[in-house]
N, C-alpha and C positions, 0 to 999 in steps of 0.2 A: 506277286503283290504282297507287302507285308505291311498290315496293320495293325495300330497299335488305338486301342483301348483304353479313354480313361475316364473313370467314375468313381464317386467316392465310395460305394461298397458294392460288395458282390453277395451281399447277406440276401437270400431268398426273403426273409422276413421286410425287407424294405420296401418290396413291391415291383412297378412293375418295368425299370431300367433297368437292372439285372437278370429278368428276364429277354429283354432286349438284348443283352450284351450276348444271353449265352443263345440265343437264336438265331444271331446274326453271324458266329464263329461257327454254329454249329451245323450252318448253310449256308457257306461260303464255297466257292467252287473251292475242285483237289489241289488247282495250281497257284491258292493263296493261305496265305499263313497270320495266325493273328494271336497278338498277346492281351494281357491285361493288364493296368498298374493300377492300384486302387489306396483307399487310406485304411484298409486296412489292418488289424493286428497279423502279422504274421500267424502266430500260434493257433488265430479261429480255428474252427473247425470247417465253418464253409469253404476257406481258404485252401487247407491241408486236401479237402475231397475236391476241390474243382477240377472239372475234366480237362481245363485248358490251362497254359503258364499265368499264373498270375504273380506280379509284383507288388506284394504289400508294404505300403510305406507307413504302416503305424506303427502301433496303434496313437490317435489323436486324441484330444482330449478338449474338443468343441466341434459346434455345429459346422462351423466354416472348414474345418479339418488341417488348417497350418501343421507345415512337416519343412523340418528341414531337409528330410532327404529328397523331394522332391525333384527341386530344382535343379540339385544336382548327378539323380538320376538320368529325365529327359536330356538332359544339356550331353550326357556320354554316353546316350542311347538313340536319341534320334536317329544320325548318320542310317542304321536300321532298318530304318521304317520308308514306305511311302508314303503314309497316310495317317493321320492321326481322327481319333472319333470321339467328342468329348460329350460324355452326357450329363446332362442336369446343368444348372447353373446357382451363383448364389455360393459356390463353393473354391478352396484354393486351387482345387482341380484347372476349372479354366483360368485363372490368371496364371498361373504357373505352366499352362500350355500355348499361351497368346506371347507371354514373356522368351521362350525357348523354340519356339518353332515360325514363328509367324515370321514371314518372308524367307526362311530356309526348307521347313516342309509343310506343305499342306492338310490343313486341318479343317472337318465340318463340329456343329453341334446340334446335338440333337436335345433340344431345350425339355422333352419329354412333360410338358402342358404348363411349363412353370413361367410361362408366358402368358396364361391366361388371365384376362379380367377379373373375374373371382376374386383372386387372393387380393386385389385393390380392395374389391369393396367388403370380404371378409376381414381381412387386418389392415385397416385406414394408417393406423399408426406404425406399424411394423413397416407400411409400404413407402409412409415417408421418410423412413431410416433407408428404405431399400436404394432410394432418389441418390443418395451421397455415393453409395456405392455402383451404382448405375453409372453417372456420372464419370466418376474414377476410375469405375475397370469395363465390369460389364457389356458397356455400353460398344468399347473399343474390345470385348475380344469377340464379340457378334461381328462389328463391322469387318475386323481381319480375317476374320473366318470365308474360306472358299464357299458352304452355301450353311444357309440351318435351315435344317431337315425339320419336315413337318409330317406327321401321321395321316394326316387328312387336311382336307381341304376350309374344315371348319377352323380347323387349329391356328392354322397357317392366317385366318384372316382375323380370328381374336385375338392374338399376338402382337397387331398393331394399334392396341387400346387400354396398353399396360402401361404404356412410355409414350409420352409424345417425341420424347425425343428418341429415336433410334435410326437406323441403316443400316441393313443387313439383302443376303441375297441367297432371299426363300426357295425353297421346292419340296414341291410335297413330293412324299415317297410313299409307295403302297406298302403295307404292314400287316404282319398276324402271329399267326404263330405256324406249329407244326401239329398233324391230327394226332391223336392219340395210336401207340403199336399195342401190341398185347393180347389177352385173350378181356373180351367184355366182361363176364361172368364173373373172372378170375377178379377182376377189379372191382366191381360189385363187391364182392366176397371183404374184401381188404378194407372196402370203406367200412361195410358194416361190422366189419369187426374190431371200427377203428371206434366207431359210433355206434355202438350195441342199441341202445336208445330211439334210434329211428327204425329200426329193423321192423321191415312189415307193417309201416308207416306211409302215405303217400306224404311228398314234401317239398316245397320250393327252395330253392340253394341262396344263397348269400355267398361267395368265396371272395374275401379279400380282406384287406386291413379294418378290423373293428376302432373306425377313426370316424369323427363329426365330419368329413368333407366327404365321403361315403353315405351319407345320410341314412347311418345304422339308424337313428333314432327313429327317423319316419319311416322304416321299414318295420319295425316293432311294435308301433304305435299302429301302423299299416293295421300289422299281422290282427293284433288284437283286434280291433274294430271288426275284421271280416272271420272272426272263428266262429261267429254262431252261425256263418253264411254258409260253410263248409266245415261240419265238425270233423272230417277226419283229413283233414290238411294238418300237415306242420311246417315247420320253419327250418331250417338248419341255418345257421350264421355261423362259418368257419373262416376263418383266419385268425394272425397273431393280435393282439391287446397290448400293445406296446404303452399305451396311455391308460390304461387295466379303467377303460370304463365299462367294460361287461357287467360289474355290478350293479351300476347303476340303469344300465338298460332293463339288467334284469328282475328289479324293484318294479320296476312296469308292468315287466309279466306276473310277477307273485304277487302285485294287489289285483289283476283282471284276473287271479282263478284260472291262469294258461301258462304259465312257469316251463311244466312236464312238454307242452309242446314246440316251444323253440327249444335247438338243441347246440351248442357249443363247443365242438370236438378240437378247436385249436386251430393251427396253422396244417393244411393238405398239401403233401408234394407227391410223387410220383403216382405208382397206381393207386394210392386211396385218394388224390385227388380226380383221378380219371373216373373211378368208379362212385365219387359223388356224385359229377357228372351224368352218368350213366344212368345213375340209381331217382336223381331228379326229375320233377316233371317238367318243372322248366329253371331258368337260372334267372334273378334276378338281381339289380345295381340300381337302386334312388340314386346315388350320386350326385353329389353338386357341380362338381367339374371334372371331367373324366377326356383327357385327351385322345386317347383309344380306347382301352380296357382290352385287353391280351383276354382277360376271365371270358371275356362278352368270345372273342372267337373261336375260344376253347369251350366254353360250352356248345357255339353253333357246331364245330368239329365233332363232339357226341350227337346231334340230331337235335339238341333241342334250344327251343324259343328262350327265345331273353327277354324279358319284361322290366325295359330299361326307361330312366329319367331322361327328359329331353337336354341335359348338360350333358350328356353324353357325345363325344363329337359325332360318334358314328350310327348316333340311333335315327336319325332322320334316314340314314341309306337302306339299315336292317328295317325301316318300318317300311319304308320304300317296297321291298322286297318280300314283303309279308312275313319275314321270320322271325318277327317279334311285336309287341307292343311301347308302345311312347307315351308318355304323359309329361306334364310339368315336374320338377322336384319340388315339391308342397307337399306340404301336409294331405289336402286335398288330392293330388295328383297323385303320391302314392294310393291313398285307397284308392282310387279310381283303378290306378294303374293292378291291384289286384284282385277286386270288384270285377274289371274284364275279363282277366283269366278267369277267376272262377266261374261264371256265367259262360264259357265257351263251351260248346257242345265236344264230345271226347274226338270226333271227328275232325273238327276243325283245329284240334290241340295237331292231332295226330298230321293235319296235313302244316302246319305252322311248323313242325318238327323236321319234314321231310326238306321243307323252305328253306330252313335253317342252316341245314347240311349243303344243298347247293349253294344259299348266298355266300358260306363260307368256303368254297371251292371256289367259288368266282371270285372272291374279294381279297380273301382272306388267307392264303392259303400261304408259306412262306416258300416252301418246297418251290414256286412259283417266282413268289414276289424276292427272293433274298437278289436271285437275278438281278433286278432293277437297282438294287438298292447298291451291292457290289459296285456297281459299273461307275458310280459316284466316285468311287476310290481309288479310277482308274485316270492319273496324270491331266491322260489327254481328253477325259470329259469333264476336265472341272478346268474351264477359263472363266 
């Protein structure tokens, strides 16, 4: 079985489809082979270190990614392939794979949340630009598409309230990640040494893109409100600032007199993201739209509770499950949503932790789930 891979970048910093891309290669059974072609700069750096072929066809020079090599890469590559996997939408990616493949080989998408309602009622206007192009391509390369893949079950049914017009032929796939290898301590060690600052600190996690649709702001605004609740809590907020509003979050903390206590280390990848993990008491995500959150089951994979916004698709199951807490994304609902934690006796943290580890073995686990997802790629189960 050979699959081929296509999305507009493989930059770690982009979030959380390339992480998808590389969990899904990188637990695929031994008897199948997978590439990648992306809009990529060759020269990247992420490019040069990928552990798997990738095809970069840039570098581009817009959001939509137009390349002329594109077209005429797929077109004398295909033959190749069984299977094509397009992620994200919105991009020259799938018209350029609906155009070259569609009725010669079979292709899914996995639209990775950008089918959700949200983005209608967060950008009205952007969304009526989106209608023309909906119209004109989108629309038909969901419909050509053999299924589009959904994360969850929530996903899959908010995806019907973006377009009235659409047809496509859904299946939800089970999704996560892989647990963390290593030694614990050692990664511990790597965080703190990445973020001297927290060291010997207790402290809740933030890990992802410091973006408005994350709901950094009310998690800051959160934080503040509950530091006289718990003076020796802190914050950590890591990930990259591609839109550098860290400033401005952190204007918030230096007029409440808490600055010193949210802590800003950057973008975490290998062990010092594991042993952020580790090193947290729990992980949390306000988020406004969050179609899985890969973070949400990499944290449960370390043991601990996620104290997650109900945009979340998967927080109704983890709360289901007791391994975490749910609130609305509000203003209101984050304190709340920390207000809980705090107030939980050390016991009940500790047994929400142990929760956390099985929901993510039962759910979550990809070691598990890549099985199911594979079997999509196979000819004879996609009529």
């Amino acid at each position: 079985m050979r699959i081929l891979h296509v999305i507009g970048t493989i930059d770690p910093a982009a979030g959380g489809p390339t992480e998808v891309v590389r969990v899904l290669i990188e637990q695929s059974p031994p008897e199948s082979s997978a590439e990648v072609v992306s809009l990529d700069d060759p020269a990247a750096t992420f490019v040069r270190n990928a552990k798997f072929t990738v095809h970069a066809m840039g570098p581009v020079h817009s959001v939509f990614g137009y390349t002329t090599r594109l077209l005429p890469w797929l077109r004398t590559n295909r033959k190749r392939f069984d299977g094509v996997v397009v992620h994200g939408l919105w991009q020259f990616c799938g018209l350029a794979v609906w155009r070259t493949m569609s009725g010669r080989v079979p292709y899914v998408v996995f639209p990775h949340g950008m089918l959700d309602p949200y983005f209608k009622r967060a950008f009205p206007i952007k969304h009526c630009k989106k209608w023309i192009y909906w119209a004109l391509v989108e629309y038909w390369v969901l419909r050509a598409a053999h299924r589009v893949l959904f994360t969850c079950q929530a996903e899959a049914e908010l995806a019907n309230y973006s377009f009235w017009l659409h047809r496509w032929r859904p299946q939800v796939v089970p999704f996560g990640t892989t647990p963390p290898t290593g030694d614990e301590a050692m990664q511990q060690k790597a965080f703190y040494d990445a973020c001297p600052t927290v060291n010997g600190r207790r402290f809740i996690l933030f890990l992802g893109r410091i973006h408005p649709k994350k709901g950094c702001d009310l998690l800051v605004d959160a934080f503040i409100e509950q530091t006289a609740t718990d003076s020796g809590l802190d914050l950590v907020m890591a990930g990259p600032d591609a839109q550098n509003w860290r400033a401005k979050l952190q204007q918030s903390a230096t007029a409440a007199g808490v600055a010193s206590r949210i802590h800003w280390p950057g973008m975490l990848q290998g062990d010092v993201k594991w042993g952020a993990f580790y090193a947290a008491e729990a992980f949390v995500l306000a988020s406004h739209q969050e179609n899985f959150g890969i973070a949400v089951a990499e944290a449960m994979a370390c043991g601990r509770p996620v104290l997650l916004s109900n945009k979340v698709n998967i927080a109704d199951e983890i709360a289901s499950d007791g391994a975490g807490l749910m609130e609305a994304d509000t203003a209101q609902g984050t304190e709340r949503l920390l207000a809980r934690w705090i107030a939980l006796p050390l016991a009940e943290r500790q047994a929400m932790g142990n929760l956390a580890r099985q929901c993510f073995h039962r759910r979550y686990d990809m070691r598990k789930n890549a099985k199911t997802i594979v079997r999509l790629f196979d000819l004879s189960s996609i009529q």
